[in-house]
Backbone as CSV, one residue per row, in Angstrom:
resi,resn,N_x,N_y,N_z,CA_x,CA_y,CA_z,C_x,C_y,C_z
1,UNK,14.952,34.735,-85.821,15.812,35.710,-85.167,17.180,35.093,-84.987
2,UNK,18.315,35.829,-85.095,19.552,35.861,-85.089,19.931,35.109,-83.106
3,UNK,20.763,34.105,-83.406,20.821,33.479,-82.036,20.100,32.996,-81.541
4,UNK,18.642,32.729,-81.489,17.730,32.126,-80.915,17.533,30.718,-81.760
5,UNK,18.051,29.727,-80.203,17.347,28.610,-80.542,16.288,27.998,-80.035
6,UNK,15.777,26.643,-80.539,14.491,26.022,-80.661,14.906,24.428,-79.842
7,UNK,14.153,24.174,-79.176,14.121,23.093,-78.589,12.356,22.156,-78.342
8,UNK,12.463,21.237,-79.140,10.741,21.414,-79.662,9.949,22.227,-80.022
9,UNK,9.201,22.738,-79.428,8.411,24.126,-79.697,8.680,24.963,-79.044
10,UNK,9.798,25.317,-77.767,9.686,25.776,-77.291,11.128,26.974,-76.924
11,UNK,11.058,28.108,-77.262,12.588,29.233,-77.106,13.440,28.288,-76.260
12,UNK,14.564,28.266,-76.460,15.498,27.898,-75.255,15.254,28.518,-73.918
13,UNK,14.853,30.147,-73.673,15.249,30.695,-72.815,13.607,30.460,-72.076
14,UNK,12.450,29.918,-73.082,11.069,29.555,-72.073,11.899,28.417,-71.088
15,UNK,12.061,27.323,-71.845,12.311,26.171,-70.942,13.279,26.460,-70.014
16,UNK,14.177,27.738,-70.205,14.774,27.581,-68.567,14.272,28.159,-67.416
17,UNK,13.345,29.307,-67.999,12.216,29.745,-67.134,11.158,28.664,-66.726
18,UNK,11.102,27.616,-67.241,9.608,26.892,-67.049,10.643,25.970,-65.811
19,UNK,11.942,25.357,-66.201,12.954,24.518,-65.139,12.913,25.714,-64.190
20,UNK,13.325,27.118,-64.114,13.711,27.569,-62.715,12.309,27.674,-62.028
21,UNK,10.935,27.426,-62.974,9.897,27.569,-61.962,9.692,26.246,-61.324
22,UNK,9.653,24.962,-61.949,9.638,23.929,-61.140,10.201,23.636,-59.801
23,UNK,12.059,24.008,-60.457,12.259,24.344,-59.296,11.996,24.599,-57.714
24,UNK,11.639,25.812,-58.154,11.053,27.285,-57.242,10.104,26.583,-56.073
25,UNK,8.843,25.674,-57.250,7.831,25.076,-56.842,8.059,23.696,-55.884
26,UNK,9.011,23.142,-56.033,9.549,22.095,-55.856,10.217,22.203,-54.067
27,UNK,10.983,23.484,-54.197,11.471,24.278,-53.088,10.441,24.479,-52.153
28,UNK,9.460,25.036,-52.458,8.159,25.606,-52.045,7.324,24.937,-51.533
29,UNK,7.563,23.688,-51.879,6.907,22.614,-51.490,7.591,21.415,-50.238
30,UNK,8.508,21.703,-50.714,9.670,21.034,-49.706,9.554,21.968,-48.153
31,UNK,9.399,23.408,-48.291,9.123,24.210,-47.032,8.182,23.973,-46.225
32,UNK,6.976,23.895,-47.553,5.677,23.681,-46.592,5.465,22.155,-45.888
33,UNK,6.168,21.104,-46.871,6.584,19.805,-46.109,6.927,19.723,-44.405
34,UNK,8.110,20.917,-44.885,8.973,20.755,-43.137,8.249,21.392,-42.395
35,UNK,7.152,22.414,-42.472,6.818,23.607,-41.661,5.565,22.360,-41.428
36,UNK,4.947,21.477,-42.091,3.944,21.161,-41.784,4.038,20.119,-40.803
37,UNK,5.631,19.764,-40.893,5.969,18.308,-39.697,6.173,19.115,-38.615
38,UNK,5.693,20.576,-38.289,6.081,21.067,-37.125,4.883,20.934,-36.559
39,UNK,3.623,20.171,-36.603,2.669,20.268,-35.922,2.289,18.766,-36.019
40,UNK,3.176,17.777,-36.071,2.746,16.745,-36.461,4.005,15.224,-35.299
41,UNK,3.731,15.099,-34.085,1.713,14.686,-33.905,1.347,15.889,-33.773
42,UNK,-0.113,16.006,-33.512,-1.030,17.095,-32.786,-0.433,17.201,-31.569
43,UNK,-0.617,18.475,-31.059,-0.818,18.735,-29.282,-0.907,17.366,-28.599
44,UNK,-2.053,17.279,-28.439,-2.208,15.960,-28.101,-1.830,14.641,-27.654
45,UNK,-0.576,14.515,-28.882,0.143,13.579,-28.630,-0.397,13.100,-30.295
46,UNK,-1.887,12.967,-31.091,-2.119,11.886,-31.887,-1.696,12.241,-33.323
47,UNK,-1.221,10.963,-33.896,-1.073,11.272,-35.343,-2.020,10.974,-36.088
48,UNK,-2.409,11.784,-37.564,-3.257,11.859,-38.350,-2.906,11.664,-39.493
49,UNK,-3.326,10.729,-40.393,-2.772,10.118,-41.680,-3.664,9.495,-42.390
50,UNK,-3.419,9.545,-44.163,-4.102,9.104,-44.485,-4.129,7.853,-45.277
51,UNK,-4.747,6.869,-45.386,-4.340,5.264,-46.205,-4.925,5.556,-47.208
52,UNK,-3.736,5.278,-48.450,-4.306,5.191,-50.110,-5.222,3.936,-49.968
53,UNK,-6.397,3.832,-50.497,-7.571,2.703,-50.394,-6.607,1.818,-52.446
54,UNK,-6.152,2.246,-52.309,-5.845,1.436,-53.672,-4.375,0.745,-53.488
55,UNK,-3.405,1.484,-53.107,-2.112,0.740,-52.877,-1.639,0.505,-51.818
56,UNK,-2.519,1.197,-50.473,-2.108,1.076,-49.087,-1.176,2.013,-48.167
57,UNK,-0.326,3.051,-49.520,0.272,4.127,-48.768,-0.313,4.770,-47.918
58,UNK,0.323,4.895,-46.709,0.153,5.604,-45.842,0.755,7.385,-45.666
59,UNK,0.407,8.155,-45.424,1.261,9.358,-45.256,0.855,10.529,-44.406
60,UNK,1.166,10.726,-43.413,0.866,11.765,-42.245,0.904,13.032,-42.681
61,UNK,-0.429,13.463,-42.098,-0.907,15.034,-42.544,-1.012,16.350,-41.087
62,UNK,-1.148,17.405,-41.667,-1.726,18.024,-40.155,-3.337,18.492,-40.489
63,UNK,-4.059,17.986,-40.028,-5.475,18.000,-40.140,-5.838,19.664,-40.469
64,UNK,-5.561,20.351,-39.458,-5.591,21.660,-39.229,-4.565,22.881,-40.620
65,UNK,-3.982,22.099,-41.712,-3.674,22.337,-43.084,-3.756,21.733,-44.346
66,UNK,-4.115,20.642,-44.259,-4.338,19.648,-45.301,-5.475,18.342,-44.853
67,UNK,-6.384,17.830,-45.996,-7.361,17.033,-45.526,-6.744,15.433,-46.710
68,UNK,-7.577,14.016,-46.415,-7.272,13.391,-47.061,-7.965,13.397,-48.927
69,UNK,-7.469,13.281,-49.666,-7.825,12.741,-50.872,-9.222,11.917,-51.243
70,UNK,-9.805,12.164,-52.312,-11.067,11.156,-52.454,-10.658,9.339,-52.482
71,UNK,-9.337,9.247,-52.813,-9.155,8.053,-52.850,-8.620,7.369,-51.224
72,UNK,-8.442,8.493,-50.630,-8.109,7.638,-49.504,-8.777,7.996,-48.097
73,UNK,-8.429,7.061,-47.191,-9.346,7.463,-45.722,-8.554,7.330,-44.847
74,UNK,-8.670,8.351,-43.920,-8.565,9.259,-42.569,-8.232,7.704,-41.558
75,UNK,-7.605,8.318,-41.130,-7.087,7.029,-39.798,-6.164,8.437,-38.927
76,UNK,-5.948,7.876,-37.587,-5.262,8.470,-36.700,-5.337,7.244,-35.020
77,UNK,-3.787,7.709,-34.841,-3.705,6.757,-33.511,-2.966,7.241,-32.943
78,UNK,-2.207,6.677,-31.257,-1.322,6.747,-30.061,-2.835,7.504,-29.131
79,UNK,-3.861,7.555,-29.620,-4.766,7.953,-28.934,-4.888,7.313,-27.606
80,UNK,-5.206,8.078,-26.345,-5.418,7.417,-25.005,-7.203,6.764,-25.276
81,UNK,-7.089,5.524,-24.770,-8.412,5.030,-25.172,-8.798,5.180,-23.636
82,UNK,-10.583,4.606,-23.490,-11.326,4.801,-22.544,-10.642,3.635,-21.599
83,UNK,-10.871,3.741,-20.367,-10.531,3.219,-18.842,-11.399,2.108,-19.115
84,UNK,-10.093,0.930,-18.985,-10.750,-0.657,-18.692,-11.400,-0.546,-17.795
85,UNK,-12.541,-2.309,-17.300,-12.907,-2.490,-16.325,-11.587,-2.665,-15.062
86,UNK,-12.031,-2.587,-13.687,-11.289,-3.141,-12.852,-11.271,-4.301,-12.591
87,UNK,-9.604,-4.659,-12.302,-8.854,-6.016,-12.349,-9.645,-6.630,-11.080
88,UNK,-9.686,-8.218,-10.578,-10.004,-8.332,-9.622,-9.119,-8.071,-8.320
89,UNK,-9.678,-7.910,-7.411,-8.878,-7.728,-6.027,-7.662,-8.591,-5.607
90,UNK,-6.478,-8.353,-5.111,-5.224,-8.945,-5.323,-4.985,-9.901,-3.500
91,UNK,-4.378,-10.852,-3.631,-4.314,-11.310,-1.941,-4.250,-9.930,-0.913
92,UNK,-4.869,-10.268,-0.205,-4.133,-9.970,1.021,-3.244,-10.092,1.824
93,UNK,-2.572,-9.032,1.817,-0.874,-8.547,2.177,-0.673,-9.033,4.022
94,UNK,0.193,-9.191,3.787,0.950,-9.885,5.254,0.278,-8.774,6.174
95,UNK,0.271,-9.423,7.551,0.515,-8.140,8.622,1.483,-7.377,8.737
96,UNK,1.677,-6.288,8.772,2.767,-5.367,9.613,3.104,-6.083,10.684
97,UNK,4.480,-5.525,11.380,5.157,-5.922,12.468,4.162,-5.306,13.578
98,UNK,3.824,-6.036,14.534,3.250,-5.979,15.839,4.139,-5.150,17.373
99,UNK,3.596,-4.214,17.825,4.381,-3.933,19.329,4.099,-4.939,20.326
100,UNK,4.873,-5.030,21.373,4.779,-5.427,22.405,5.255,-4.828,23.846
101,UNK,4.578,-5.153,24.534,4.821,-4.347,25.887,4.788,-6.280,27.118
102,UNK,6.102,-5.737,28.146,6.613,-7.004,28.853,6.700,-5.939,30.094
103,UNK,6.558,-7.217,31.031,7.378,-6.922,32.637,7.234,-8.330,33.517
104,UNK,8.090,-8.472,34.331,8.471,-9.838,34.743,8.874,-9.184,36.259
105,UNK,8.423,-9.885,37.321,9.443,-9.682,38.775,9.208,-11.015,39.024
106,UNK,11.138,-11.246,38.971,11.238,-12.695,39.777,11.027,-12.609,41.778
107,UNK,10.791,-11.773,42.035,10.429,-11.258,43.354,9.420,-11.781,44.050
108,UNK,9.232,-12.235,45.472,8.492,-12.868,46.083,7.690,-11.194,46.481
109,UNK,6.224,-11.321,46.538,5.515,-10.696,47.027,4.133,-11.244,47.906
110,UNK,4.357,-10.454,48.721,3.801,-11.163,50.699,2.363,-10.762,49.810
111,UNK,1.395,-11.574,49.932,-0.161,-11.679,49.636,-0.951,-12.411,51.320
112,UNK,-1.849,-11.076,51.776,-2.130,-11.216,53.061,-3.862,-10.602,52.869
113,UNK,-4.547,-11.288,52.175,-6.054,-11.628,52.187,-6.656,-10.179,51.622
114,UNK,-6.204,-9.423,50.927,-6.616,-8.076,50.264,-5.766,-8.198,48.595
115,UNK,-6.187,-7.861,47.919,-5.924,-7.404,46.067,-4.366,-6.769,46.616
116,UNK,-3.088,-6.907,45.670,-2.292,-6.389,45.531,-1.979,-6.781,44.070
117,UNK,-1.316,-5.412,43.646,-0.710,-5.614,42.502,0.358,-6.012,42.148
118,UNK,0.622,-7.092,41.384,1.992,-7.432,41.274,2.655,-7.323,40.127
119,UNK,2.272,-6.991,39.234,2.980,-6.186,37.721,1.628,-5.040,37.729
120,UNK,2.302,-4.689,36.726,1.517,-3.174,35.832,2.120,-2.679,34.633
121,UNK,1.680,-2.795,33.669,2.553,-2.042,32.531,1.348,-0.510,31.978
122,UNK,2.262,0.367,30.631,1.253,1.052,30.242,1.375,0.967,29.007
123,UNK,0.416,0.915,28.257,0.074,1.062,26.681,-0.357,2.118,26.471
124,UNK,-0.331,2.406,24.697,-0.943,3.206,24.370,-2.033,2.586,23.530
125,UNK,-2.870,3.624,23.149,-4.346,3.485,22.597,-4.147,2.070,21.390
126,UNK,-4.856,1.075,21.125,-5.434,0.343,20.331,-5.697,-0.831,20.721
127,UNK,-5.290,-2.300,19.922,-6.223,-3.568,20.393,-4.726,-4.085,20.813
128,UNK,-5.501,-4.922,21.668,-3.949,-6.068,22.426,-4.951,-7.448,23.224
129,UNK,-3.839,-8.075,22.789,-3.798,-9.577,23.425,-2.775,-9.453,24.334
130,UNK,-3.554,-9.657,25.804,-2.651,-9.950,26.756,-2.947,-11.259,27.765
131,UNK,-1.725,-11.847,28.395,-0.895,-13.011,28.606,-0.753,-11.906,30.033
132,UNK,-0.575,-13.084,30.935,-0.059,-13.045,32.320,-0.337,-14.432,32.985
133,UNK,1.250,-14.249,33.853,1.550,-15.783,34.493,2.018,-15.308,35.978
134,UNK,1.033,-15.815,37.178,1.766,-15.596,38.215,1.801,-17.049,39.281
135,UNK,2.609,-17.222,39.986,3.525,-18.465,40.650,2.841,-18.195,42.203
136,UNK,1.796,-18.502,42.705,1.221,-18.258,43.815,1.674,-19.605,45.242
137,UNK,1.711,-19.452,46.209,2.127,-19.983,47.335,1.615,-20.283,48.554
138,UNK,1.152,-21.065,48.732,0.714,-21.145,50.029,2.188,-21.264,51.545
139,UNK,1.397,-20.510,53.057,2.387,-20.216,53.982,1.920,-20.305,55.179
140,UNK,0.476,-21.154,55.114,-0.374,-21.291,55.884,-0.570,-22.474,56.453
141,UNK,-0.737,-22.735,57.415,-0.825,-24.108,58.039,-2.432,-24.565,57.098
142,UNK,-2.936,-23.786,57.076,-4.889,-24.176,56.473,-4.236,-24.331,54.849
143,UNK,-5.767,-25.170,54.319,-5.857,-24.930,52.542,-6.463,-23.497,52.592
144,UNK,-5.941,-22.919,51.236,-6.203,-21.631,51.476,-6.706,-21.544,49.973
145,UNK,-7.855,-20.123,49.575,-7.921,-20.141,48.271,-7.242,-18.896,47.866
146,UNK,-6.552,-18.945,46.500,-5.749,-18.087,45.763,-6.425,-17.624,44.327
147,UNK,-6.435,-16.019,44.108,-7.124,-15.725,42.926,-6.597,-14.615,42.890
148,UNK,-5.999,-14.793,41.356,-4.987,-13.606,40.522,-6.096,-13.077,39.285
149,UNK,-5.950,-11.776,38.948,-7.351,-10.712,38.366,-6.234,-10.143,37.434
150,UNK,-6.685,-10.232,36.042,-6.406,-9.144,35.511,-7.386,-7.423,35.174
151,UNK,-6.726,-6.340,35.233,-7.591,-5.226,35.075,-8.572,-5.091,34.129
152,UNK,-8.226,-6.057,33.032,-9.358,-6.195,31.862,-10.585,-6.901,31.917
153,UNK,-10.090,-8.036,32.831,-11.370,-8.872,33.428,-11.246,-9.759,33.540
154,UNK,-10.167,-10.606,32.976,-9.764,-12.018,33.519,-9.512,-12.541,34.695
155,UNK,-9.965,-13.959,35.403,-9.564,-14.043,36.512,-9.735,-15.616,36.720
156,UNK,-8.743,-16.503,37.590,-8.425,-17.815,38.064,-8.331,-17.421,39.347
157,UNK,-9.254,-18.583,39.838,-8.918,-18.891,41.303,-8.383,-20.349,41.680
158,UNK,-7.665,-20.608,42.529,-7.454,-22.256,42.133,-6.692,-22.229,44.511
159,UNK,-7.234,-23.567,44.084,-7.024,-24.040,46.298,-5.475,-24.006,46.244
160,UNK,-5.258,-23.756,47.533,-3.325,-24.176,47.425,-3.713,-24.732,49.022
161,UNK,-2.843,-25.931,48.554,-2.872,-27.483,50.110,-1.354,-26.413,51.253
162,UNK,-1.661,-26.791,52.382,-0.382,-26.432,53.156,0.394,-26.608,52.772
163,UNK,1.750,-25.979,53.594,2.964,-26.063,53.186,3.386,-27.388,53.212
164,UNK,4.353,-27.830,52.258,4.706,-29.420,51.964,4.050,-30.096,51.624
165,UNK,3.089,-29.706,51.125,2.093,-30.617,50.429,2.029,-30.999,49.217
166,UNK,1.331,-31.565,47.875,1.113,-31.275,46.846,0.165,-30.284,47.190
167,UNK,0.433,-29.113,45.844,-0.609,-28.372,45.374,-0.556,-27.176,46.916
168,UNK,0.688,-26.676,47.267,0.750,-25.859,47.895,0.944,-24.680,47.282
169,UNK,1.652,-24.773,46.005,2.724,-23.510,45.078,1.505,-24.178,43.731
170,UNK,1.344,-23.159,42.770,-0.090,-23.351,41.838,0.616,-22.130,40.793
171,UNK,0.978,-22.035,39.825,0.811,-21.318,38.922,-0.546,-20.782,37.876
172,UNK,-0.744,-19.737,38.381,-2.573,-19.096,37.231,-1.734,-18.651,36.352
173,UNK,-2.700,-18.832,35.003,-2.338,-18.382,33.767,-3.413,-17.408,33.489
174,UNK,-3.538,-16.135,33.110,-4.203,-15.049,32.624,-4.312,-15.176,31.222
175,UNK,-5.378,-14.671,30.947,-5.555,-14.808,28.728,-6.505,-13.560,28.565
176,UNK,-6.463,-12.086,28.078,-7.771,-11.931,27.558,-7.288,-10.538,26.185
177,UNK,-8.367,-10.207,26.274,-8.139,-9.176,24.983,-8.905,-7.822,25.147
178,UNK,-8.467,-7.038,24.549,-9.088,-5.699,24.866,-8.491,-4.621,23.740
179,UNK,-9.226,-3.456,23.891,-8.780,-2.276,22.954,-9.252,-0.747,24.111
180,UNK,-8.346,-0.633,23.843,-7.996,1.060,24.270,-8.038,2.027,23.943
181,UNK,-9.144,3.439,24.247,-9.055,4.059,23.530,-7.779,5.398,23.589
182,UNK,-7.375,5.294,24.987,-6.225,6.265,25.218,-5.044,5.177,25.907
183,UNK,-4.443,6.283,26.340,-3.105,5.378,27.493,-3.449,4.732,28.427
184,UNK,-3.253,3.703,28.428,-4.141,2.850,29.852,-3.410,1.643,30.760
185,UNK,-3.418,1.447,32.289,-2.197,0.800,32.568,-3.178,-0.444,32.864
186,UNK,-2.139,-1.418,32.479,-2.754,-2.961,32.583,-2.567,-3.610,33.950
187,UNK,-2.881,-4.174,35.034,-2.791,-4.752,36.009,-2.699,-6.006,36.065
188,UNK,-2.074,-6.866,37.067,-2.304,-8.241,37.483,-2.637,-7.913,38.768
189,UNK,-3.494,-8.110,39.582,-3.440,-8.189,41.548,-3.780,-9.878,41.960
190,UNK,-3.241,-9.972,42.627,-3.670,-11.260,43.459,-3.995,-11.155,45.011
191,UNK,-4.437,-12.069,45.579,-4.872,-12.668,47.029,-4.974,-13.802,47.558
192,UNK,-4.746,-14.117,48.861,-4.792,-15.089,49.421,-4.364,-14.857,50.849
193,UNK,-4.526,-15.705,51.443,-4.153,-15.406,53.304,-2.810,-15.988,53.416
194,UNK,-2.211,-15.556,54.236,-0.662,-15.318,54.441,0.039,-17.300,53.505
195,UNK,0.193,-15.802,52.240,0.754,-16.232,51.094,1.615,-15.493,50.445
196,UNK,2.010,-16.107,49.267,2.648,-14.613,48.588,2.755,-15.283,47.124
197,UNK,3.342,-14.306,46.012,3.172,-14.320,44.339,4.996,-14.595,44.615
198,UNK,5.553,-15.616,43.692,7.126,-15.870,44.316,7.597,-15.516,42.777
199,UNK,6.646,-15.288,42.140,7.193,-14.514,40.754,6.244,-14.359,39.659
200,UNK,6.202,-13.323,39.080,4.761,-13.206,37.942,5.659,-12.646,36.683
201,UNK,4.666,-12.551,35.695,5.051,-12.000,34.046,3.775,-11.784,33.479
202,UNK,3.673,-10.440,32.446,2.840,-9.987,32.233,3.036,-9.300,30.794
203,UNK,2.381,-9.519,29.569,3.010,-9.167,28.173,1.200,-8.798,27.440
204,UNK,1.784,-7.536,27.150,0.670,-7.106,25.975,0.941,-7.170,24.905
205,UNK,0.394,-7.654,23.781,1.144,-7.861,22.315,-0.371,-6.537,21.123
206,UNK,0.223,-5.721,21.144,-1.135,-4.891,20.112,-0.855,-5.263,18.749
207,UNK,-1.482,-5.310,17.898,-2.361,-6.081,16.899,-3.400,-5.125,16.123
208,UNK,-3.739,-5.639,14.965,-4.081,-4.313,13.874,-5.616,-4.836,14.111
209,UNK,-6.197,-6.088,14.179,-7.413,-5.624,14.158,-7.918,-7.066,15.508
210,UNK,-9.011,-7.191,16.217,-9.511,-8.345,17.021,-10.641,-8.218,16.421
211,UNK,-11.156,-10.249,16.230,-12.453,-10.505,15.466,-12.718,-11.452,16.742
């Protein structure tokens, strides 16, 4: 035929049809490429890919449109794996800061053979270590005995010699511990026959746990 040429065996105008189909195919393939990286990782988070068992290529698939090849095998990772054992237990952490509760009268108070109180504070509910110091006196021509009580249950008694004597003026020291279950007021009282407390102090310190 007039104008028609030959290019191997084949019309000129096949082979540009057979190029615009490659093309086409080529295009077509390139779409489904990008449309298929739209699901890739999975939900999940994991990626799915498959290793050529002969040269080692690797190449990510979406499971849910394409599977691996006979020559190669299935792998996938960023997977959350199962819950280690637990670590061992870590020191034990400092104490927290501690409250304290104080009261002090440098004040002489007349002690005449009956309980008087000579501090008092109030707390609230939990454990405390409490401290009290009172400065007792003898005013009596006699030895006389002197005994300062705390409300929790502590208690010193100790002799006081006449006036000008040694061992007329005697300082008791209080020590004990306790826990509370509400608001509760702490006491010191003392006694003795015409005497008196020439100054006391009294401190609750609460604390997270007593052993």
């Amino acid at each position: 035929m007039k104008g028609l040429r030959y290019v191997g065996h084949l019309p000129l105008s096949r082979w540009v049809v057979a190029i615009l189909a490659l093309a086409a195919g080529f295009a077509l393939g390139t779409a489904e490429s990008v449309l298929a990286t739209g699901t890739i990782p999975s939900a999940d988070g994991v990626l799915h890919a498959c290793f050529d068992n002969t040269n080692g290529v690797v190449r990510l698939i979406d499971p849910s449109a394409s599977s691996c090849r006979t020559n190669e095998s299935a792998t996938s990772w960023s997977q959350t794996g199962q819950q280690g054992p637990a670590g061992p237990q870590g020191p034990t952490g400092t104490p927290g800061p501690s409250n304290a509760w104080f009261a002090h009268s440098p004040l002489a108070s007349s002690l005449n053979g009956t309980d008087r109180v000579v501090l008092s504070i109030q707390v609230p509910a939990g454990n405390y270590v409490i401290t009290a110091r009172v400065d007792v006196a003898n005013e009596d021509s006699f030895t006389r005995i002197a005994s300062c009580d705390l409300s929790t249950g502590d208690s010193v008694t100790v002799r006081l010699a006449p006036p000008d004597q040694a061992g007329d003026e005697q300082v008791i020291t209080l020590l004990d511990s306790a826990t509370f279950a509400s608001v509760t007021s702490i006491t010191v009282s003392c006694s003795t026959v015409n005497g008196s407390a020439l100054s006391s102090a009294l401190s609750a310190i609460q604390i997270g746990t007593l052993h």
